[in-house]
C-alpha positions as CSV (number, residue, x, y, z in Angstrom):
1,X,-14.7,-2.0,8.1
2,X,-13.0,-1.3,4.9
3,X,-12.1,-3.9,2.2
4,X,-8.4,-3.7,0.1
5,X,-8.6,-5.3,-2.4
6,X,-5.8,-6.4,-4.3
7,X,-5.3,-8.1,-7.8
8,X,-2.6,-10.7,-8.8
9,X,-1.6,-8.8,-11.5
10,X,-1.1,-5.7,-9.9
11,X,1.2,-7.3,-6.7
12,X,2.9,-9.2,-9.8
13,X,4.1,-5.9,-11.8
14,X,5.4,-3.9,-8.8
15,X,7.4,-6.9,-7.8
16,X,8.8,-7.6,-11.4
17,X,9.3,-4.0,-11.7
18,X,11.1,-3.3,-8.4
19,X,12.8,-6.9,-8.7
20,X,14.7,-5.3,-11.7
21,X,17.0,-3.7,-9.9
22,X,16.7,-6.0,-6.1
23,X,14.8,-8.8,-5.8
24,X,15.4,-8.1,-2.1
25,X,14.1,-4.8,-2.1
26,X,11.6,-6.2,-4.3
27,X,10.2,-8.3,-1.1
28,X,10.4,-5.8,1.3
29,X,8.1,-3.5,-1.0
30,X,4.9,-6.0,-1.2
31,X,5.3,-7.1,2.4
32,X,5.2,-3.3,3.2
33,X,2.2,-3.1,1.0
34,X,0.3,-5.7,2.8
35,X,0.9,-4.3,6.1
36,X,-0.2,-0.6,4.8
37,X,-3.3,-2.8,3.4
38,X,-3.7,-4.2,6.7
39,X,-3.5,-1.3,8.8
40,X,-6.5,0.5,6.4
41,X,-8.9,-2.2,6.6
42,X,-8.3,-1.8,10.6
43,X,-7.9,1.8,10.9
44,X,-10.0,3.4,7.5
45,X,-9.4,6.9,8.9
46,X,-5.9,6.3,9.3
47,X,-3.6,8.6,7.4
48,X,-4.3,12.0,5.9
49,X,-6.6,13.1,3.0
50,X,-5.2,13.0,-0.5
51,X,-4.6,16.3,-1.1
52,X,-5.8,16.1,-4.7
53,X,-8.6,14.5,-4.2
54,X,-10.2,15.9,-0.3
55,X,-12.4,13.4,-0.2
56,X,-12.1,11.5,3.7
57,X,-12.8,8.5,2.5
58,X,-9.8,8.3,0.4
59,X,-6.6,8.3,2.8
60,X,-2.6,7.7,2.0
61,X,-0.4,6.2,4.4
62,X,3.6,7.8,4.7
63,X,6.5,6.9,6.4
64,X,4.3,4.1,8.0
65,X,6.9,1.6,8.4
66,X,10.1,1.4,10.3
């Protein structure tokens, strides 16, 4: 099993930075986070390969959430 790991600071400035213009918005964004987090640490090969990196061990997640 993988392991996210996630610093306070970093969930901090994407929420200040998105809470600029909707603090709503800004909510919706970090819970989305956590539940891409949650569905790599389940599911490592979930996703495709970044492109720009081709490694398989490094995968993104898009239009994951309803």
């Amino acid at each position: 099993m993988v392991e996210v790991r996630w610093t306070l600071q970093a969930i901090e400035d994407i929420a200040n930075y998105i809470a600029k213009d909707s603090s709503k918005y800004a909510v919706i964004q970090v819970e989305d986070f956590f539940e891409a987090a949650l569905i790599l640490e389940n599911y490592p090969y979930s996703g495709r390969i970044v492109p720009e990196v081709g490694s398989k061990e490094i995968r993104e997640l898009l239009d994951f959430i309803d």
